[in-house]
C-alpha positions in Angstrom: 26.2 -68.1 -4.0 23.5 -66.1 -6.1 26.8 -65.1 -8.6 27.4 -69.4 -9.1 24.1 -69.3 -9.5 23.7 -66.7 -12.5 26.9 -68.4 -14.0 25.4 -71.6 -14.1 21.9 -70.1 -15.6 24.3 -68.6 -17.8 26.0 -71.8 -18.8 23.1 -73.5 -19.3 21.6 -71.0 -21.8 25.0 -70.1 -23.8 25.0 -74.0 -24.4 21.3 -74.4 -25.6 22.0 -71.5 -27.8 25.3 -72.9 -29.3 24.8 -76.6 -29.0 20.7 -76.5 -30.2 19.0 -79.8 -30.2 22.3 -81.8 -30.1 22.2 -81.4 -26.2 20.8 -84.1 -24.4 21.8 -82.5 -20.9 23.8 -80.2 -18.6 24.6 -81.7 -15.0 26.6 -80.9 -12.3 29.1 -82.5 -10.0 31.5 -81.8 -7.5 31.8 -80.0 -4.8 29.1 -77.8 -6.0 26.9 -81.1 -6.0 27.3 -82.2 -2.9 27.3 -79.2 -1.2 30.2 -78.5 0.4 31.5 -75.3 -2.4 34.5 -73.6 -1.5 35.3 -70.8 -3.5 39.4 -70.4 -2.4 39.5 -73.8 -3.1 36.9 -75.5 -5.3 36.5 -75.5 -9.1 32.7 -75.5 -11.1 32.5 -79.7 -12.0 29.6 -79.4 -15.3 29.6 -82.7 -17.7 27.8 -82.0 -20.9 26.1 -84.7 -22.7 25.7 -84.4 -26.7 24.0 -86.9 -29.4 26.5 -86.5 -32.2 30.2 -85.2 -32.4 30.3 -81.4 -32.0 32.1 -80.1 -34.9 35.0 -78.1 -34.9 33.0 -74.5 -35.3 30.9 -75.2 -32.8 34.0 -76.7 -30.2 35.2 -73.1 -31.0 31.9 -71.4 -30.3 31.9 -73.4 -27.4 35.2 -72.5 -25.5 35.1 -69.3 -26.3 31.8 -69.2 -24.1 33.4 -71.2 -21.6 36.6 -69.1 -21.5 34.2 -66.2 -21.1 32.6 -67.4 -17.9 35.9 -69.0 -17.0 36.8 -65.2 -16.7 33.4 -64.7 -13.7 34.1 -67.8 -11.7 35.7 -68.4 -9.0 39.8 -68.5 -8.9 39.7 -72.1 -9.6 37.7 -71.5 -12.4 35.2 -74.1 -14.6 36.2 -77.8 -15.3 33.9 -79.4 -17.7 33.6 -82.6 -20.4 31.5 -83.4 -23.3 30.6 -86.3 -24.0 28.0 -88.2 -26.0 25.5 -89.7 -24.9 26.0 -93.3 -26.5 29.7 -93.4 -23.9 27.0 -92.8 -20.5 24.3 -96.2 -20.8 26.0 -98.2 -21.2 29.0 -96.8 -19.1 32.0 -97.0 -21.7 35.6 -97.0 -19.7 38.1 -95.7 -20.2 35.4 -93.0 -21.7 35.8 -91.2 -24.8 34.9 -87.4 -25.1 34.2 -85.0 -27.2 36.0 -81.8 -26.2 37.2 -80.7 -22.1 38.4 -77.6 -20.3 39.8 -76.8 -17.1 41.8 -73.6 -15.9 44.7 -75.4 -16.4 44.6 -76.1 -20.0 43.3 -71.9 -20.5 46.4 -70.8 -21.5 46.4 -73.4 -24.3 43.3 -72.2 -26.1 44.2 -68.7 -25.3 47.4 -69.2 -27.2 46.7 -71.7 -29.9 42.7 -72.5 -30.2 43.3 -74.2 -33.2 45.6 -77.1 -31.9 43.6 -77.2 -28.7 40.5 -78.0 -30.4 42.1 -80.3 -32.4 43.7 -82.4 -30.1 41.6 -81.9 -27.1 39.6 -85.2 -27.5 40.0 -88.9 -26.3 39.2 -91.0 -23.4 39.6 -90.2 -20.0 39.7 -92.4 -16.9 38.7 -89.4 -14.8 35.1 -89.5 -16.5 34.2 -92.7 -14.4 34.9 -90.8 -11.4 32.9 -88.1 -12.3 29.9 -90.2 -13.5 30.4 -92.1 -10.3 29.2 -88.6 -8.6 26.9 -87.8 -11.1 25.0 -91.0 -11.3 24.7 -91.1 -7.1 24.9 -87.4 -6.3 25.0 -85.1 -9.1 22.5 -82.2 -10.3 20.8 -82.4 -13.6 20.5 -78.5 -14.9 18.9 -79.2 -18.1 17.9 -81.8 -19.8 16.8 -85.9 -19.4 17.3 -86.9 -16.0 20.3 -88.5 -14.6 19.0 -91.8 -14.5 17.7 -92.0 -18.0 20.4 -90.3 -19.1 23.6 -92.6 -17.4 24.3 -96.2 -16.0 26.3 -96.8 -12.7 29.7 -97.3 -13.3 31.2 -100.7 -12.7 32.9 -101.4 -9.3 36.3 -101.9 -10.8 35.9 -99.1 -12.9 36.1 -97.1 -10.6 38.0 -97.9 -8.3 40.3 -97.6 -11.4 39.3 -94.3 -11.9 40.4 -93.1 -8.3 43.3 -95.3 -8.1 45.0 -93.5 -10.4 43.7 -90.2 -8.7 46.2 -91.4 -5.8 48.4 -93.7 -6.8 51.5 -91.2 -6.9 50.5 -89.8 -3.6 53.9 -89.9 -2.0 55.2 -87.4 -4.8 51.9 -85.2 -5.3 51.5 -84.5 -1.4 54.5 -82.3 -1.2 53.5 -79.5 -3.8 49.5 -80.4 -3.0 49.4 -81.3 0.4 46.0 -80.7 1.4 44.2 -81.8 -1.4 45.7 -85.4 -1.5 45.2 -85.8 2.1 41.5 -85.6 1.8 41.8 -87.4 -2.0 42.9 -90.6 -0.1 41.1 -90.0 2.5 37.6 -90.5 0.3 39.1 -92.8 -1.8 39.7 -95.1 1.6 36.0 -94.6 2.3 35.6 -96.1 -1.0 37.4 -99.0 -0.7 36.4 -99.6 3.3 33.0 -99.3 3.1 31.9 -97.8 -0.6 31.1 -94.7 0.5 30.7 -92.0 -2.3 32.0 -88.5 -0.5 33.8 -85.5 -1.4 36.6 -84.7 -0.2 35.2 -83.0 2.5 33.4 -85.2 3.8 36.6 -87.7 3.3 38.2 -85.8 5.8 35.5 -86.2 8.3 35.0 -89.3 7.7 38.6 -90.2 8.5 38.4 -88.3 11.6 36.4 -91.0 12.7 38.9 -94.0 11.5 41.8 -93.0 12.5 43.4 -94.3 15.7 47.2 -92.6 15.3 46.5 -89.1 16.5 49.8 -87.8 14.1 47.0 -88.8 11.0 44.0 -87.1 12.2 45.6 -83.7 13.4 46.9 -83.7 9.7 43.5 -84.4 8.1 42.0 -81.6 10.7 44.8 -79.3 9.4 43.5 -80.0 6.0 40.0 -79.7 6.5 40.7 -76.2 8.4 42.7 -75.1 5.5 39.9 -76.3 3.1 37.5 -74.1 5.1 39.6 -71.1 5.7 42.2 -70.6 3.3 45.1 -71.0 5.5 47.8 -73.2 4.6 48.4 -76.3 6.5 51.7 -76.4 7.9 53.4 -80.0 8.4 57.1 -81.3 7.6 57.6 -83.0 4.2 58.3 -86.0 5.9 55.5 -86.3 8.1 53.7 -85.7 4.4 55.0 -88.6 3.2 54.2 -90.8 5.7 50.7 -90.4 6.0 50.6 -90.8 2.3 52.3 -94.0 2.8 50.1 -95.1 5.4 46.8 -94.4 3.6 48.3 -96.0 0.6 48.9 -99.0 2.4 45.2 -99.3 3.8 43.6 -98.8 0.5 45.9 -101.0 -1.4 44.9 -104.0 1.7 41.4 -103.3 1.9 
C-alpha cells in the first residue's frame, strides 16, 4: 500500500498547488476508507471540497494532474468530485458539482478536454452516497475536518441515492455480476437495520441473513472473487433471481 500512499500524498499536494486557498479539503472514501482496498477490483474514492467555482483554466490544470496520477493507480484507476463547500452543510440533494472524473469518462478528456470541461458539471445523486461514507466513515487528508466541513445526509436522501444504485439490478447483474451482488447486499443492510458498509462487508453481512443456501453460496462466490480475482461462475438465470429476490426485500423493508 506504500505506492496508494505516495499517490495520495501526491494528490494532495498537486491540489494545494493548483487549487491554492480555494481548497477547503481533500477526503477520502471508499473502499480505501473503510479498509477493505482491493487493487483488481477497487477504484481511489477522493471528494474535493472548494469555496468558489474553479474556473475553466484551473479545471484544465486540474485533470490533467488527475489524468497523470490516473496513469500510477491501480487498474481501476481514481474516481473523484468537486464540490463546493456551500452544497456539504447544509447537505444539498440532488448535489451540484463543480467538475468529476472517473476512468470511465478518461477517454473523453483524452480526446476532447475542451467539451469535457465544459460539460462535466451538474448535480449528481451519487454525491449523497458518497457523503453518506464520508460523513460516518471517511478520511479527511487535508483540510477542516469532516464534521465541520459536512452535515449528515437525510434518511430519504439516501436511500434515494442507493436506490438508484440498484434499481436496475435484474439487467446490470449479467455484465457485472459480482459487483451488484454485494451492491444490494449493503444496500439491504441499509434499509434492514441502517447499517453503513462497503460492499465487502455487505457481503458478509448477508452471509449472516440469508436462510436460502442458493443466495449465500452466490454472495460467497462474490466475496471470493472480490478477494482473489477469479470470476464467479453462476447461470444467468440463477443471476437474475437473486437480484429479484434482494430487490424484493429492500423494496418491503
Amino acid at each position: 500500500m506504500s505506492e496508494i500512499k505516495e499517490l495520495l500524498d501526491d494528490f494532495v499536494l498537486n491540489s494545494k498547488n493548483i487549487l491554492y486557498d480555494n481548497l477547503i479539503g481533500i477526503y477520502l472514501h471508499g473502499s480505501l476508507a473503510m479498509e477493505c482496498f482491493n487493487e483488481r477490483k477497487s477504484d481511489i474514492d477522493l471528494l474535493v471540497v472548494v469555496k468558489n467555482d474553479v474556473s475553466r483554466e484551473i479545471k484544465r490544470r486540474y485533470m490533467d494532474m488527475v489524468v497523470a496520477l490516473n496513469n500510477k493507480a491501480p487498474s481501476k484507476g481514481i474516481e473523484l468530485s468537486i464540490v463546493k463547500e456551500t452544497v456539504c452543510k447544509p447537505f444539498v440533494y440532488p448535489t451540484p458539482f463543480e467538475l468529476h472524473f472517473s476512468a470511465a469518462h478518461l477517454n473523453w478528456y483524452l480526446s476532447n478536454p475542451e467539451d469535457y470541461i465544459e460539460k462535466m458539471n451538474g448535480t449528481d445523486k451519487d454525491l449523497a452516497a458518497h457523503f453518506t461514507i464520508i460523513y460516518h466513515r471517511g478520511k479527511t487528508l487535508y483540510g477542516k475536518e469532516i464534521k465541520s466541513v459536512f452535515s449528515e445526509v437525510r434518511d430519504r436522501d439516501y436511500i434515494d441515492s442507493i436506490w438508484l444504485d440498484v434499481k436496475n439490478a435484474k439487467e446490470d447483474i449479467i455484465d457485472d455480476t459480482m459487483y451488484i451482488i454485494l451492491n444490494l447486499c449493503r444496500v439491504l443492510a441499509y434499509k434492514k437495520e441502517r447499517l453503513i458498509l462497503s460492499k465487502q462487508e455487505g457481503g458478509k453481512w448477508a452471509l449472516r441473513l440469508l436462510a436460502e443456501p442458493q443466495y449465500k453460496k452466490m454472495v460467497l462466490l462474490a466475496l471470493e472473487e472480490y478477494k482473489t480475482g477469479n470470476a464467479m461462475s453462476i447461470t444467468q438465470a440463477d443471476a437474475v433471481r437473486f437480484a429479484e429476490y434482494m430487490l424484493k426485500h429492500i423494496s418491503d423493508e
